[in-house]
C-alpha positions in Angstrom: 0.0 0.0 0.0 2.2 2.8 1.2 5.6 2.8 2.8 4.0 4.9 5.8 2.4 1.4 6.4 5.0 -0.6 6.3 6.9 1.2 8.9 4.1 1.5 11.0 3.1 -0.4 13.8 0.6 -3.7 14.0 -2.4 -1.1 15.5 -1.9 1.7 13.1 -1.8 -1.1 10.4 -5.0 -2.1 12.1 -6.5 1.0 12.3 -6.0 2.5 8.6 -7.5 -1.0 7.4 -11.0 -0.6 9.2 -10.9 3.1 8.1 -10.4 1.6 4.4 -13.3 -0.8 4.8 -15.4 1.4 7.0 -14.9 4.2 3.6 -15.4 1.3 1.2 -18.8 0.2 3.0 -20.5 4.2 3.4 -19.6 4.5 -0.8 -21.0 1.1 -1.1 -23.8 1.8 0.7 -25.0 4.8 -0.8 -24.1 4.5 -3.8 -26.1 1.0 -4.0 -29.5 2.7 -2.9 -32.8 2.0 -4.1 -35.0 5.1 -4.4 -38.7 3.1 -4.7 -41.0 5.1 -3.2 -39.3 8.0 -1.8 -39.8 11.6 -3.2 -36.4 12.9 -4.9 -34.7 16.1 -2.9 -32.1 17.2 -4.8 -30.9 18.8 -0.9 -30.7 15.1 -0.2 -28.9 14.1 -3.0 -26.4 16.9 -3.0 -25.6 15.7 1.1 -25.3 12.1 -0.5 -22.8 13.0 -3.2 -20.5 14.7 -1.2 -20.2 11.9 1.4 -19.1 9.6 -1.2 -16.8 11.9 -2.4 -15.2 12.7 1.1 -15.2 9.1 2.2 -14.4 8.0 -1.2 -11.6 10.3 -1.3 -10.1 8.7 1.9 -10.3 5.1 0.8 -8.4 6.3 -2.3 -6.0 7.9 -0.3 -5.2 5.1 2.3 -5.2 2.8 -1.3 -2.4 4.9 -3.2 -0.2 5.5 0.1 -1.3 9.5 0.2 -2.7 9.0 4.0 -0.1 11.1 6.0 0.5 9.6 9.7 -1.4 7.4 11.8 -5.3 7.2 11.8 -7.0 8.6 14.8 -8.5 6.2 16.7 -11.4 9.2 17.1 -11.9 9.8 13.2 -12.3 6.2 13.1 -15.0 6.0 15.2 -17.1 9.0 14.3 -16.7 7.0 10.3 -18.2 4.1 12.3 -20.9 6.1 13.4 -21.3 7.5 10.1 -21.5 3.5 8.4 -24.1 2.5 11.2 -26.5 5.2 10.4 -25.9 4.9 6.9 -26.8 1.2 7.0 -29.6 1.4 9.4 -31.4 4.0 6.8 -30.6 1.5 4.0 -28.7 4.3 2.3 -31.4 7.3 2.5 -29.7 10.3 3.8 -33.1 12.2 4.5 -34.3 9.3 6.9 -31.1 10.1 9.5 -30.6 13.8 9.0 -34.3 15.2 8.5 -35.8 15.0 12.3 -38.8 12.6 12.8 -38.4 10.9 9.7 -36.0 8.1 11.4 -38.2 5.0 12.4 -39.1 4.8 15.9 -39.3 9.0 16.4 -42.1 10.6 16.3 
């Protein structure tokens, strides 16, 4: 991958893998959504391309060697938080960021 990974140590390796796959999954995800019965906000779609971009941007990064230093255990887990919510709301952006649209709230 990158000669900053070879140097580095077994839990940086670690850690800049699940950031990799945890980029790779959010891109996936959204990328792979099904729009069948929800209305089209172009708000919504906007959010949703520019998380593919950032996260996509990362996962090309870490893949090409460009990812300067160690990953933050923190950044790691704020994209974790980012995948799970992504995943629960089977890709919709608009069902975790528009209030009362999540399932369960009311």
């Amino acid at each position: 991958m990158s000669f900053y990974l070879l140097k580095a140590s077994p839990f940086d390796q670690a850690l800049l893998l699940l950031q990799l796959l945890i980029c790779l999954g959010i891109c996936a995800r959204l990328l792979l959504y099904r729009k069948r019965y929800a209305s089209h906000k172009v708000s919504m779609s906007a959010i949703a391309w520019a998380l593919i971009v950032a996260y996509g941007w990362i996962a090309i990064r870490i893949l090409t060697g460009q990812y300067c230093g160690p990953v933050d255990p923190g950044e790691v887990a704020a994209s974790a938080g980012v995948l799970i919510a992504v995943v629960r709301s089977r890709g919709n952006i608009a069902r975790f960021l528009i209030a009362g649209s999540y399932q369960g709230v009311k």
